[in-house]
C-alpha positions in Angstrom: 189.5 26.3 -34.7 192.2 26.2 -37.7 191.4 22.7 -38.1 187.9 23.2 -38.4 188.1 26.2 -40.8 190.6 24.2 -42.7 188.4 20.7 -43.4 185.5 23.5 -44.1 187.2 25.0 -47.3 188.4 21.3 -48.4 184.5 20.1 -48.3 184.3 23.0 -50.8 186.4 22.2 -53.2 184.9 18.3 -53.4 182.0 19.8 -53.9 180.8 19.7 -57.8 180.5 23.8 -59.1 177.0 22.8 -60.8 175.2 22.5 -57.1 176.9 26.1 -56.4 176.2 29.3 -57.8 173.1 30.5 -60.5 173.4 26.8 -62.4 172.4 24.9 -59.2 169.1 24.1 -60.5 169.4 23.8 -64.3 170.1 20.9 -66.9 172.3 21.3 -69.3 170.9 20.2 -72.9 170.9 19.5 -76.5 168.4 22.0 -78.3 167.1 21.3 -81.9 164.9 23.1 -84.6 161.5 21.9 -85.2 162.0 20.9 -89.3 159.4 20.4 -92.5 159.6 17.9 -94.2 158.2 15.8 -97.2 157.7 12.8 -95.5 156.2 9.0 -97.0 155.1 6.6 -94.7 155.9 2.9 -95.4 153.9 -0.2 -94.7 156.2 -3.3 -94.2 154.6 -6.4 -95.2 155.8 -10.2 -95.6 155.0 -13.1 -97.9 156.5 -15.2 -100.6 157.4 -15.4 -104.4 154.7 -17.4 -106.3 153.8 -17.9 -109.8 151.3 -15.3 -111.6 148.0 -16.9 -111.4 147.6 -15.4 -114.8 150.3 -18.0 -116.5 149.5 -21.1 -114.9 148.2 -24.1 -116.8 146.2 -26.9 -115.3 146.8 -30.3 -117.8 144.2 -33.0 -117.3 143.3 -36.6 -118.8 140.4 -35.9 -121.6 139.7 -39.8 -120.9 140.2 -42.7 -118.3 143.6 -44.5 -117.8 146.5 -45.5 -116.4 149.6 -43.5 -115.6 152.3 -45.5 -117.1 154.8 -43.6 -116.5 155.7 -40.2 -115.3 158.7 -38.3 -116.3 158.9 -34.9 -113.8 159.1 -34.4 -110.2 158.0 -31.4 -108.4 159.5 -28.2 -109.1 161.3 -29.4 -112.3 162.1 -26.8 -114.8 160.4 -28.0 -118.1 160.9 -26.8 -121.7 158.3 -26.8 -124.7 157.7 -30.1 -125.9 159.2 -31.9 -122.9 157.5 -35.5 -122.0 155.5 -35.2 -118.9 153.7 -38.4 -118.3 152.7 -41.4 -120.1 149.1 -43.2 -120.1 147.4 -46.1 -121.2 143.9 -45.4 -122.3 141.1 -47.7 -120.0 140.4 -50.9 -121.7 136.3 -49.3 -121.4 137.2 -46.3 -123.4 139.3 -47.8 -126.0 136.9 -49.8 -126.5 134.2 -47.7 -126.8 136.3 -45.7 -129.8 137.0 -49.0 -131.8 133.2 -49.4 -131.5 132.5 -46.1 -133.0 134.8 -46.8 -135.7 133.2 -50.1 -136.6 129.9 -48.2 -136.7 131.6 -45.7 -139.2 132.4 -48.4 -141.5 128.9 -50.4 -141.0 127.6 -46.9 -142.2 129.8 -46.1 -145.1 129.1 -49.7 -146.6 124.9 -49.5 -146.0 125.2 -45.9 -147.4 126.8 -47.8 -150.9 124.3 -50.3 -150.6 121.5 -47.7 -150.5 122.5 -45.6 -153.1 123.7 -48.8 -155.5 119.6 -50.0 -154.7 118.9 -46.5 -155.8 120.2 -46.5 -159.2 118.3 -49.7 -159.8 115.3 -48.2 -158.0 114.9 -51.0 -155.2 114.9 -48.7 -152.5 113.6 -45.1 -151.8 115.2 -41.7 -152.0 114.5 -41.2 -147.8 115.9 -44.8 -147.2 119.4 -43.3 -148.9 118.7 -40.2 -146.7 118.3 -41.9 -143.3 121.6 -44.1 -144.0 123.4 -40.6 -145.2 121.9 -39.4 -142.0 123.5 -42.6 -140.1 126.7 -42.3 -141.3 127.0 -38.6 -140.7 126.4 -39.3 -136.7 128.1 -42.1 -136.4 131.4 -40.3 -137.7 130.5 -36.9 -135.6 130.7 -39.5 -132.4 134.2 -40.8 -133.9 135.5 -37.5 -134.3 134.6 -36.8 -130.7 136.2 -39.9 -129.2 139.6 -39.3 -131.5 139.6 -35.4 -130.0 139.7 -37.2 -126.3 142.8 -39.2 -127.5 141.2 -42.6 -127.9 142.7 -43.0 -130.8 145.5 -44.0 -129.0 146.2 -47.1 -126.8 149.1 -44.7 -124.8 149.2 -41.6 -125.1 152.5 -39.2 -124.0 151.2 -35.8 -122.3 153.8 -33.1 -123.5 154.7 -29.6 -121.9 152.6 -26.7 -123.5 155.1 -24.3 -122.5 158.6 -23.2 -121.0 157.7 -23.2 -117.2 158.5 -25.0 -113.7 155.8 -27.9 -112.3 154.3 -26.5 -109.3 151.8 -29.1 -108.7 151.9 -33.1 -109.3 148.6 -34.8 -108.4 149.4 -38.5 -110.1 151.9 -41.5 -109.6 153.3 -44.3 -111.6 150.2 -46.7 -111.3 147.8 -44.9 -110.6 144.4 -45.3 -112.2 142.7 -41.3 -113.0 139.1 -40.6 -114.5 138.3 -38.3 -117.2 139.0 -34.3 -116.7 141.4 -35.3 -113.9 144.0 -32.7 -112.9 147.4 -34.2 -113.5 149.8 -31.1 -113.0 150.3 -27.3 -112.8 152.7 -25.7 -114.8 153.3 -22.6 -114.0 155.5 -19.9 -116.4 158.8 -19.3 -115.0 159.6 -15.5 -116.2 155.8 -14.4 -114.7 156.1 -14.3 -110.6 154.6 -12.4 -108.3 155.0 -11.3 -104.6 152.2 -12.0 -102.5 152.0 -10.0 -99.2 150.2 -10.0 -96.3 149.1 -6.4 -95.0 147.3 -6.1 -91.7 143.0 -5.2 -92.2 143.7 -2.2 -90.6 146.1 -0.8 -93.4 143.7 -1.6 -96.0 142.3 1.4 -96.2 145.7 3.2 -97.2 146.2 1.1 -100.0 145.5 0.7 -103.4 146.3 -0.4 -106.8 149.6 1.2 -108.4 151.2 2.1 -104.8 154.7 1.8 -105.5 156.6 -1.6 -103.8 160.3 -2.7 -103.0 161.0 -6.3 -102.6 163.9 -8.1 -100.7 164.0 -11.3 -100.4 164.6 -12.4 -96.5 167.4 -14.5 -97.2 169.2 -12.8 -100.1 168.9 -9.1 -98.5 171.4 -7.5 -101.1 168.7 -7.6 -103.9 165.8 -5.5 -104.8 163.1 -5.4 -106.9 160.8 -2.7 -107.5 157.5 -2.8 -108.8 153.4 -1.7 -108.1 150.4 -3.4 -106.7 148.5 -4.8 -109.2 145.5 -6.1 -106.8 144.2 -5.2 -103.2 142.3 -8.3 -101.9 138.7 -7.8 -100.0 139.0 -10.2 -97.8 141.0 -11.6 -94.7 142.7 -14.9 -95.4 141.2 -17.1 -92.6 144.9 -19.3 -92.6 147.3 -15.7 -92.0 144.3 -13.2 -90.8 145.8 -10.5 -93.1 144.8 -9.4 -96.8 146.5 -10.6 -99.6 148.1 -7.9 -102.2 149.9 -9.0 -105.2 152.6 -7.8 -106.6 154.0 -8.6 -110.0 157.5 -9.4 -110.7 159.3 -7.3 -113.9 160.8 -10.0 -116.1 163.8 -7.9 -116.2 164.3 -8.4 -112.1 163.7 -11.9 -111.4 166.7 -13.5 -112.5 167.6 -13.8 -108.7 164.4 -14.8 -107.0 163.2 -18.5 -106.5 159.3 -19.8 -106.6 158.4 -20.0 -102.5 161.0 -17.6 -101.6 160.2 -15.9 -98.7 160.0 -12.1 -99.3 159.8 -8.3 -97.4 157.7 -5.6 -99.0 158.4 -2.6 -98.3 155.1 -0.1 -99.7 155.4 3.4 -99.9 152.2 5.6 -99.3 151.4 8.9 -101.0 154.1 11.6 -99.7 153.3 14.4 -97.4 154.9 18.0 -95.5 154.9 17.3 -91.7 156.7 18.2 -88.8 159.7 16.2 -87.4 161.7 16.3 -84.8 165.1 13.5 -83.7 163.4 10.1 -82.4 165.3 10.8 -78.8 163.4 14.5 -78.5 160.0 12.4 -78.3 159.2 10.9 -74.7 156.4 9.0 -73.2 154.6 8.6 -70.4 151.4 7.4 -69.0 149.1 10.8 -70.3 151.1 10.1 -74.2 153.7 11.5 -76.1 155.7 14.8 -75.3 158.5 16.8 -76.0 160.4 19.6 -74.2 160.6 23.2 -75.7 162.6 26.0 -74.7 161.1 29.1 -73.0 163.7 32.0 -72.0 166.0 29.2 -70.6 163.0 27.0 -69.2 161.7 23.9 -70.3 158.1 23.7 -71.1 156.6 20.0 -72.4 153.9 20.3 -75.0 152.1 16.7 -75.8 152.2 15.7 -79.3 150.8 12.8 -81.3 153.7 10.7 -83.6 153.4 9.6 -86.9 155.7 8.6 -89.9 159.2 7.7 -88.7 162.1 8.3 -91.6 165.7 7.9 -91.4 165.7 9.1 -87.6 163.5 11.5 -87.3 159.2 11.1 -86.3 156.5 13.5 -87.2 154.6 14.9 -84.8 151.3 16.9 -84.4 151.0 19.5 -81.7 151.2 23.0 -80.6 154.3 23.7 -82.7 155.4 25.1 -85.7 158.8 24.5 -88.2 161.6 26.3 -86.2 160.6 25.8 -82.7 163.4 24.5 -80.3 162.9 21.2 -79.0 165.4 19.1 -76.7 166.5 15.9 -78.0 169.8 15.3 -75.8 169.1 15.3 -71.8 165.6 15.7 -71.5 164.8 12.6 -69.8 166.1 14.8 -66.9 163.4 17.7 -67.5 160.3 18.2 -66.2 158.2 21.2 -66.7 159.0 24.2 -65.6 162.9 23.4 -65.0 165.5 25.6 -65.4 168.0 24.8 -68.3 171.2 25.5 -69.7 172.0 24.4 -73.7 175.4 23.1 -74.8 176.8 24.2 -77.9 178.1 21.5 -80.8 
């Protein structure tokens, strides 16, 4: 009988204090306050670093040729004045200037002849008019040829402007028509960010909505600037909606043309409730956390919105200064008895 008695108290003691006593059915916890806060929700959007669309020039042939030579590759930094390519003007064209000149000078010498019949009144006053007339034509089709460069057998094509080529369409050899595109050149101070933002978002944007932008591989700089356009239309390539974002001169020194990019934009601020991240559980009927009722848990269902530095807003039947349990209460359920530990 001692031996039983005495392996009866031993069971005792191995048996945890928290399934003995008052505590037996409560959960010890982690209680927080319900907070107010100003709150901005951020829309996180990718794309690249591209030129301004604004400061890009397209250079094209005024006439036929043949490129001779060509002097920049793609993405070669260019200065003012810089040679670009070199052409040959078609044999067609060329010719077609020397015979407007020639027609010039056939005019110029039958104007003299007019007028010199003139003074000795061989000819009439109109007949000195209609070679006037000639000659005046003739040299307004010159001057038109000479302003497409066929003046010229070659001609060298020359860089307008300080920039970067972003586009070559022409190789050594090649033969090009008249008003063909030869090259962008594209400003290199003026870039822009261009971001791809879900259709759904669209709505919460617009022009002036501040932006920060970190490049993906370079993640130690920033750049902050403003959307300068919301696009209306989904790109059928990405399936999002294109917002630009200029670049301030003064914070590009460190960001490359087709850089890949994050942008980070901030919405209008707002007050809203918060509550820690780990006070906000889920289950199949939604979101819920746990409140405290003298010592018992209660759940009230909430809807989430704006999460900021650790904390998520919610919506629900609760105020600023409500307790909520953020440490344990994936062992509540409603109704349960709990006990809160003091940090």
């Amino acid at each position: 009988m001692k031996a039983i008695t005495l392996t009866f108290a031993m069971l005792l003691v191995l048996i945890p204090a928290r399934f003995l006593g008052a505590d037996s059915q409560s959960v010890a916890v982690s209680v927080t306050q319900v907070v107010e806060k100003t709150l901005t929700e951020n829309i996180i959007a990718y794309g690249s670093i591209e030129p301004d669309p604004d400061q890009v020039l397209s250079l094209s042939f005024p006439h036929a040729g043949l490129i001779n030579r060509v002097w920049v590759r793609l993405g070669q930094r260019v200065k003012r004045g810089d040679k670009l390519l070199e052409v040959i003007t078609a044999p067609d064209a060329r010719m077609q200037f020397l015979q407007a000149q020639s027609t010039v000078d056939f005019g110029q010498r039958e104007l003299s002849r007019q007028e010199r019949l003139l003074a000795g009144q061989l000819t009439t006053k109109s007949q000195v008019d209609a070679a006037r007339k000639s000659l005046s034509d003739a040299q307004a089709a010159l001057n038109a040829l000479r302003q497409q460069g066929l003046e010229k057998a070659e001609e060298t094509l020359q860089a307008p402007m300080d920039g970067i080529i972003t586009r070559v369409d022409v190789n050594q050899g090649q033969r090009v028509q008249a008003e063909t595109t030869a090259m962008l050149i594209a400003s290199e101070t003026r870039l822009i960010a261009r971001l791809g933002v879900e259709p759904e978002d669209l709505d919460k944007l617009s022009e002036d909505n501040p932006v920060t932008i970190v490049p993906v591989f370079v993640p130690g700089v920033q750049v902050t600037s403003l959307i300068r356009e919301v696009h209306a239309m989904i790109d059928p390539t990405t399936h999002l909606v294109e917002v630009l974002t200029p670049i301030p001169e003064s914070q590009g020194d460190h960001l490359i043309l087709g850089s890949q990019v994050i942008g980070r934009i901030s919405l209008a601020a707002h007050q809203g409730l918060t509550v820690p991240r780990s006070a906000v559980l889920r289950d199949d009927a939604g979101a819920y956390v746990f409140t405290l009722s003298d010592e018992t848990a209660k759940r009230v269902d909430v809807q989430t919105g704006v999460e900021q530095g650790g904390l998520v807003e919610i919506w629900g039947k609760l105020k600023a200064g409500d307790p909520v349990v953020f440490q344990g209460n994936y062992q509540l359920s409603d109704g349960m008895k709990v006990r809160e530990i003091t940090q």
